[in-house]
C-alpha positions in Angstrom: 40.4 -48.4 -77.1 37.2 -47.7 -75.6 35.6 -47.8 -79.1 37.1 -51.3 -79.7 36.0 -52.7 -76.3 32.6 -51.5 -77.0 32.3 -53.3 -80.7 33.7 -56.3 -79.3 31.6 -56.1 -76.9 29.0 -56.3 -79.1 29.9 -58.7 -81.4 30.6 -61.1 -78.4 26.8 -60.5 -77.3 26.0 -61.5 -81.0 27.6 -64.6 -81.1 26.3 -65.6 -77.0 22.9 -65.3 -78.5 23.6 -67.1 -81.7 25.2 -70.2 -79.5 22.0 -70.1 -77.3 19.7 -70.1 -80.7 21.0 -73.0 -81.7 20.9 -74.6 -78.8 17.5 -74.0 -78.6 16.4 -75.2 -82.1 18.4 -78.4 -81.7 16.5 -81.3 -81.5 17.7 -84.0 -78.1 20.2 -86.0 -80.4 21.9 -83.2 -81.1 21.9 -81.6 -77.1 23.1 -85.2 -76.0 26.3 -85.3 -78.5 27.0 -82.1 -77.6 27.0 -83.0 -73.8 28.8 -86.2 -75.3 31.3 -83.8 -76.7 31.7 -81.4 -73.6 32.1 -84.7 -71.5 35.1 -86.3 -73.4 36.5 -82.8 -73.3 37.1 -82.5 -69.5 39.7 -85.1 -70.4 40.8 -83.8 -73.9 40.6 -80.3 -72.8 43.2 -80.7 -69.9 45.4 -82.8 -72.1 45.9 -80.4 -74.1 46.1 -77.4 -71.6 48.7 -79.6 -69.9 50.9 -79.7 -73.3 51.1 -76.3 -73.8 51.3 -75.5 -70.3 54.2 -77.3 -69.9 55.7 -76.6 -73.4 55.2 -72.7 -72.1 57.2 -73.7 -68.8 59.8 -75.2 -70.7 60.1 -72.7 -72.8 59.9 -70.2 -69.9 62.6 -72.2 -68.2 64.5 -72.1 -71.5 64.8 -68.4 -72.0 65.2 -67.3 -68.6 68.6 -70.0 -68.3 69.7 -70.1 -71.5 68.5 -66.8 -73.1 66.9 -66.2 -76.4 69.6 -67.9 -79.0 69.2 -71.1 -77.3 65.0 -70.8 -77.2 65.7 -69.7 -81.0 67.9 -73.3 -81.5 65.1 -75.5 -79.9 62.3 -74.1 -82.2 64.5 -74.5 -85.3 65.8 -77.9 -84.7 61.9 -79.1 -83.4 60.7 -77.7 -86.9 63.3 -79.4 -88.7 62.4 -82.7 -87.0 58.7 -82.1 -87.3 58.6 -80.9 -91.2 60.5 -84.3 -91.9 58.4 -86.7 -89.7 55.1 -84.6 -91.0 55.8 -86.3 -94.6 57.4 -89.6 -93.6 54.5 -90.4 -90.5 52.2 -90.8 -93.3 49.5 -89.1 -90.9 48.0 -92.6 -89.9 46.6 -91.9 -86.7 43.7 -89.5 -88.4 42.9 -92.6 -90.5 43.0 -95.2 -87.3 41.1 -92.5 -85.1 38.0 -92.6 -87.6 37.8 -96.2 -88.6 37.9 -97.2 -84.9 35.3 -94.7 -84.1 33.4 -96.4 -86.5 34.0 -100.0 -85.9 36.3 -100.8 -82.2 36.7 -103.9 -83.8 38.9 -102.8 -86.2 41.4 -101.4 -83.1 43.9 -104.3 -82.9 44.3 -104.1 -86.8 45.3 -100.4 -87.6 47.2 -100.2 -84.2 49.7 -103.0 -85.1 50.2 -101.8 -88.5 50.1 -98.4 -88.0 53.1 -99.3 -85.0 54.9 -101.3 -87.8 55.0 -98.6 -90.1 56.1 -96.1 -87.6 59.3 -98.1 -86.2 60.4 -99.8 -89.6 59.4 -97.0 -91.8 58.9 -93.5 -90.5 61.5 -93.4 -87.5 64.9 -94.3 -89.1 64.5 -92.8 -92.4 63.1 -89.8 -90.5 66.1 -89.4 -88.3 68.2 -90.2 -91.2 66.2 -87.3 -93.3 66.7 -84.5 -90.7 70.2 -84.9 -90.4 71.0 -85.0 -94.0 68.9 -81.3 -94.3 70.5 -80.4 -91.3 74.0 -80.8 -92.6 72.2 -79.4 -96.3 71.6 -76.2 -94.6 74.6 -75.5 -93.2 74.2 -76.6 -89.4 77.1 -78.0 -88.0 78.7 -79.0 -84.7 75.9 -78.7 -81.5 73.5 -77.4 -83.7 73.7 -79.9 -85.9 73.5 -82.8 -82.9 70.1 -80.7 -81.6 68.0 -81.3 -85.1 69.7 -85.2 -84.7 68.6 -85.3 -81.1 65.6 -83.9 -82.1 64.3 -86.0 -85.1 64.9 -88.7 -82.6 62.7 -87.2 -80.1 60.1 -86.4 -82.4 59.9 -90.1 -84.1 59.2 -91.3 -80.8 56.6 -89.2 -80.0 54.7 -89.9 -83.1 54.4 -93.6 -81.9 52.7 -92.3 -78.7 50.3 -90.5 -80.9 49.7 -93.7 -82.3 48.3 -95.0 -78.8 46.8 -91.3 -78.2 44.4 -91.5 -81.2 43.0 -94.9 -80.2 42.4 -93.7 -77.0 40.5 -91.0 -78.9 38.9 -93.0 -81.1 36.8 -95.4 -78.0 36.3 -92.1 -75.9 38.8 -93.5 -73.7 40.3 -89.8 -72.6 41.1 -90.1 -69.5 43.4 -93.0 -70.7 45.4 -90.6 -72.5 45.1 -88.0 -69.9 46.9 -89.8 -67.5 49.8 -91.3 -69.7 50.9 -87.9 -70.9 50.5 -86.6 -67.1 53.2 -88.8 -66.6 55.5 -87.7 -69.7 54.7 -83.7 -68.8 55.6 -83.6 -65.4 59.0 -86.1 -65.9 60.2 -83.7 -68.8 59.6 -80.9 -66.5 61.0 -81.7 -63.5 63.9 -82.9 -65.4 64.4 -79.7 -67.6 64.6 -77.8 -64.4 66.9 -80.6 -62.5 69.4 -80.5 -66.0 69.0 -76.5 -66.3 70.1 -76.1 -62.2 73.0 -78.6 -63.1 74.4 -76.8 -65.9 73.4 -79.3 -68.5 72.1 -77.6 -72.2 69.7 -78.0 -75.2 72.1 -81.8 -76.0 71.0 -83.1 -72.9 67.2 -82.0 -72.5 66.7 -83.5 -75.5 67.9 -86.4 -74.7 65.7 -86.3 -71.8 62.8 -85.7 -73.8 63.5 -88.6 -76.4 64.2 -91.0 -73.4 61.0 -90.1 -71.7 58.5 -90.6 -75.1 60.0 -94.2 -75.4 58.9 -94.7 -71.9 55.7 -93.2 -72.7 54.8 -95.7 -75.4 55.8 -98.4 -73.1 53.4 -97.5 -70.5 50.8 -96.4 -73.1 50.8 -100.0 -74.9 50.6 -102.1 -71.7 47.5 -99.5 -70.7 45.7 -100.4 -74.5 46.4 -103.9 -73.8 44.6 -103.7 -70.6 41.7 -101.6 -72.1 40.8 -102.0 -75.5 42.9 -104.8 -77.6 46.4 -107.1 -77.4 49.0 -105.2 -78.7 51.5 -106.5 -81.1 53.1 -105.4 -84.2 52.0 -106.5 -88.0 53.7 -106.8 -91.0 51.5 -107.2 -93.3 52.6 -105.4 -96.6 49.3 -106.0 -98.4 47.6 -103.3 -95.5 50.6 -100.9 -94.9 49.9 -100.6 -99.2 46.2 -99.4 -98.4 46.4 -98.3 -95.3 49.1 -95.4 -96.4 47.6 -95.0 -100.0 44.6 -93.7 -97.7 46.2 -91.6 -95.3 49.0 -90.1 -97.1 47.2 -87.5 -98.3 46.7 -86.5 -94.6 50.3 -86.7 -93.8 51.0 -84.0 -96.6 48.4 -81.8 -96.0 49.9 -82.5 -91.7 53.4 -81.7 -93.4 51.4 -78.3 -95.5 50.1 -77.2 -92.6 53.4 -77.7 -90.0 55.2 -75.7 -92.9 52.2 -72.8 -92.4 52.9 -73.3 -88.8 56.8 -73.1 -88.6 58.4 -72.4 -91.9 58.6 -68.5 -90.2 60.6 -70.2 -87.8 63.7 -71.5 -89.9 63.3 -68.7 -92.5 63.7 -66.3 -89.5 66.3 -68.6 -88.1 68.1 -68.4 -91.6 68.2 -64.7 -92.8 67.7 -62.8 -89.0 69.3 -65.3 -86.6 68.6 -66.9 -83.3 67.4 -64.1 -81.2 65.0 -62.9 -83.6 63.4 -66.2 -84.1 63.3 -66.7 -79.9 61.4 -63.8 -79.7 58.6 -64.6 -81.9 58.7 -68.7 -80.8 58.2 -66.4 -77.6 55.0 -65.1 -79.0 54.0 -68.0 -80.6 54.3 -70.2 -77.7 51.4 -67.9 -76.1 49.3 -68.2 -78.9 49.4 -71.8 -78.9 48.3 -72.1 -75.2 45.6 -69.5 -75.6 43.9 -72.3 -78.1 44.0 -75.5 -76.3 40.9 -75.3 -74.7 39.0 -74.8 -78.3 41.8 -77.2 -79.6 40.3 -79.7 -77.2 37.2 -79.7 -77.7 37.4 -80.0 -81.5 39.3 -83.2 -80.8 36.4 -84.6 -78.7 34.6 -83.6 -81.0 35.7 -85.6 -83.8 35.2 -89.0 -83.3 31.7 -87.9 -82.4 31.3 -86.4 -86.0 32.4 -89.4 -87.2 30.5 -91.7 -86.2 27.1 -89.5 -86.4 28.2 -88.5 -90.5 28.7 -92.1 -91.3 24.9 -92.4 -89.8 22.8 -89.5 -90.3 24.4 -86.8 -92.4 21.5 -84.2 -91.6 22.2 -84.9 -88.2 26.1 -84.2 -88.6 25.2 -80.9 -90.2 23.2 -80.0 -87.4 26.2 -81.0 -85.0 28.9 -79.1 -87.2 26.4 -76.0 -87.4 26.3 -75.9 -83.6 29.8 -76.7 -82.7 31.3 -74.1 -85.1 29.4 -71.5 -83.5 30.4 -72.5 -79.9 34.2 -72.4 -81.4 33.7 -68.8 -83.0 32.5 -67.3 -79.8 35.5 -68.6 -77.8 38.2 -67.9 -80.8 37.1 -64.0 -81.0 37.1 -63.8 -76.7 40.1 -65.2 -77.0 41.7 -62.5 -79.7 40.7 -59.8 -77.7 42.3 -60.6 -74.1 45.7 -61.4 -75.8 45.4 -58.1 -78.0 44.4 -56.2 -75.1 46.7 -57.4 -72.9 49.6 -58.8 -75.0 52.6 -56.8 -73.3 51.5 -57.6 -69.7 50.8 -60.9 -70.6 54.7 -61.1 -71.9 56.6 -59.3 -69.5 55.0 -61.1 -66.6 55.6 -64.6 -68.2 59.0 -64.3 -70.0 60.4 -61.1 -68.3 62.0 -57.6 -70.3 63.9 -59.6 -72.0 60.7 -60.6 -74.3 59.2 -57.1 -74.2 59.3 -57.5 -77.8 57.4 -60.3 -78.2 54.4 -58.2 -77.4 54.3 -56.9 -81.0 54.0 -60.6 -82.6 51.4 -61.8 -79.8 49.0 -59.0 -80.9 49.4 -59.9 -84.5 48.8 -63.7 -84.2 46.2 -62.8 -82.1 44.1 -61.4 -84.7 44.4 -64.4 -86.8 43.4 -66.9 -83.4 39.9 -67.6 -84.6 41.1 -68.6 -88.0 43.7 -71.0 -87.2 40.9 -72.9 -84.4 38.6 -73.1 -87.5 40.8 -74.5 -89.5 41.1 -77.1 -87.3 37.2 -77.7 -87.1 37.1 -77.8 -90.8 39.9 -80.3 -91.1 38.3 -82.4 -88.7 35.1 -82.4 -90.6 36.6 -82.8 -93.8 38.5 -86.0 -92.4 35.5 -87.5 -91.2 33.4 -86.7 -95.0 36.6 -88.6 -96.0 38.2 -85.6 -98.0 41.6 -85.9 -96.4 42.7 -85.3 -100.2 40.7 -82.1 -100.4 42.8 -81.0 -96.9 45.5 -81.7 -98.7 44.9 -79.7 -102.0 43.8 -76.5 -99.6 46.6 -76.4 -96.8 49.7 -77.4 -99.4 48.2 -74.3 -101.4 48.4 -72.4 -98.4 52.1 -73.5 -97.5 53.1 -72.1 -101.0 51.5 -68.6 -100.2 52.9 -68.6 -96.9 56.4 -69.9 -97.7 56.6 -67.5 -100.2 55.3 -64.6 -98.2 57.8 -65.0 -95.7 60.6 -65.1 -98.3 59.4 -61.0 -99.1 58.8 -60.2 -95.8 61.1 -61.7 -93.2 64.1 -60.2 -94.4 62.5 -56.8 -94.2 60.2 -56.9 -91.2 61.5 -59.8 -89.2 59.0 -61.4 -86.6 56.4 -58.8 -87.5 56.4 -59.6 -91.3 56.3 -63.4 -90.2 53.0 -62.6 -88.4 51.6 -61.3 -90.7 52.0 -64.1 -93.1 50.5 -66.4 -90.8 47.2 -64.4 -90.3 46.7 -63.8 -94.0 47.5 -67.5 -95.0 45.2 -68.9 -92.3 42.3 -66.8 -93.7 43.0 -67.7 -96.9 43.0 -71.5 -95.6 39.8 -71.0 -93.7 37.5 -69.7 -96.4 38.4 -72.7 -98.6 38.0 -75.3 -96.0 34.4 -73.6 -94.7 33.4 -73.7 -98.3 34.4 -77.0 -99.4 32.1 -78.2 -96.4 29.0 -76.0 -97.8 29.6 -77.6 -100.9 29.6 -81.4 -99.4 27.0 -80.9 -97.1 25.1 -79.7 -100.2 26.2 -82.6 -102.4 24.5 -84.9 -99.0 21.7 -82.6 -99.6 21.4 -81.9 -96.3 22.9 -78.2 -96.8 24.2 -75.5 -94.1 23.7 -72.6 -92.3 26.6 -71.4 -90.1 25.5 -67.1 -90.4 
């Protein structure tokens, strides 16, 4: 142990005086969009620290009421729901984020028929979708009534997203920060008020689906106020374009969910509910250790955006920096949670979890992989490769499907674990690459050793 600390502790030092080299060698433009960046990050940052904090509680509140089957049966009907709407969302709001980054006059135009195709479209096939797998895989009964419940729930929470990624797009953050402050402390307090009544998984989400159609409400009367009139267009002509040119994000969105939570029905499927609680457990962790870095990369796109469609050698420059800055975090943030994994578990979730160490340390060794690959998407997005996304995270769904097929039913959460670290490795070295090869194309080039 002392050995590792002391490596780590050099590699750590490394990387500090990398991030201040760059710093140093960057010329004012690129200092000011990164103080830009760290700005609209205050906001973006605690957004997201509030999501997962909550999502933690919940899920905290969740195990210790209801016990690990029932924390097992809300991760498998959410992936369910969120596989389904991942395809049939079309992934418009990564399109709408960077064309109104670009132009704000183009706001009133995506929004409405990016809100059409969400409420004619995407949510009542996608309800319709979930519960026809649902029943296709054998769920019947309550279980059957959660991944219902939940394609509902999830549906209207992509229409929020819709609102959340123009609020993005015009650096309005603290916009979005607000409206989901609202959503995360109703759906708390009323998970706990429903838990201390007696109520179960039928009933929070109902809740939850309630709550995210009063979230769009508030969030379109706030876009109206800020940024542009809100209404809803049908115009077939655009929905034709506008999904032709996004769909390729909302496969490589669906790719990457799969990557994300295919471990969770195939462990749901061959080893049951208890041991897919305990790695949601884990995973849960792991997904609030990266908000912060998750945050940032979201200010940060918009940003990129904008400065690519401008000055390419000055987006390389911005990329170079930021990706360093991200590294840094990512590998501090592998080492607490691998260090400190089963204190970290038993103090949040109790004994019961004591197992959920094992999978923490795991994903954790994977953590600055899966942040990067959320940098490189972002890039990617904003060189307008969505396709190229596509083409490297749908290959990496394949690996890790399969992967999972060998190992689950041998090694459970831990074979699941490792899947995930292997397949986002895999996933990053394409991604990093394909940018290299762009930036090279712009001739503009990169150096990110």
């Amino acid at each position: 142990m002392k050995t590792f600390r002391i490596c780590l502790g050099k590699v750590i030092t490394v990387f500090s005086n990398g991030v201040a080299s760059v710093l140093q060698e960057s010329d004012k433009s690129i200092i000011s969009k990164l103080r830009e960046i760290f700005r609209n990050s205050t906001f973006s940052i605690s957004t997201h620290v509030l999501n997962l904090g909550v999502n933690l509680v919940i899920a905290i509140l969740l195990a210790r009421w209801l016990g690990p089957e029932a924390l097992g049966q809300y991760a498998l009907a959410t992936s369910i729901a969120g596989i389904v709407f991942g395809i049939i969302n079309f992934g418009l709001q990564g399109i709408l984020t960077r064309e109104v980054a670009r132009n704000k006059k183009n706001a009133q135009e995506y929004l409405g028929n990016a809100l059409g195709i969400r409420l004619f479209i995407s949510l009542p096939i996608g309800v319709m979708l979930s519960s026809v797998i649902g029943f296709g895989l054998g769920f019947r009964g309550e279980t059957l009534t959660l991944v219902c419940l939940a394609s509902v729930y999830v549906g209207f929470s992509g229409i929020v997203a819709l609102f959340y990624a123009l609020f993005q797009a015009v650096r309005r953050f603290e916009n979005q920060f607000s409206i989901n402050l609202f959503y995360k402390i109703a759906s708390l307090l009323g998970c706990f008020f429903l838990l201390e009544k007696g109520c179960g998984l039928v009933s929070i989400f109902m809740l939850f689906a309630g709550l995210q159609a009063v979230t769009a409400t508030l969030a379109a009367f706030k876009t109206s106020r800020v940024i542009c009139h809100v209404r809803i267009n049908i115009d077939r002509i655009f929905w034709g374009a506008f999904i032709r040119e996004s769909f390729p994000l909302s496969l490589a969105g669906t790719a990457e969910f799969v990557n994300l939570k295919s471990d969770a029905v195939i462990l749901g499927t061959f080893k049951g509910a208890i041991d897919t609680g305990i790695y949601n457990g884990a995973y849960n962790l792991y997904l609030g250790a990266i908000a912060p870095l998750y945050a940032f990369i979201i200010a940060f796109y918009p940003t990129f955006s904008k400065t690519y469609a401008t000055s390419k050698k000055e987006a390389s420059r911005l990329f170079r920096s930021t990706f360093i800055l991200i590294t840094t975090g990512s590998f501090i943030l592998a080492f607490i949670l691998i260090v400190f994994s089963k204190d970290i578990v038993t103090m949040i979730y109790g004994q019961k979890f004591a197992d959920s160490a094992i999978p923490l340390m795991i994903l954790a060794a994977g953590l600055p992989f899966i942040i990067l690959n959320r940098l490189n998407n972002y890039t990617l997005i904003a060189m307008g490769l969505q396709k190229i996304i596509f083409y490297i995270i749908s290959s990496g769904a394949v690996f890790n499907v399969i992967a999972n097929l060998f190992l689950i039913p041998k090694y459970s959460y831990v074979g699941a674990s490792i899947t995930t670290v292997v397949t986002e490795g895999l996933v990053f070295g394409a991604g990093i690459w394909m940018i290299i090869v762009r930036l090279k194309k712009d001739r503009v080039g990169l150096d990110v050793v």
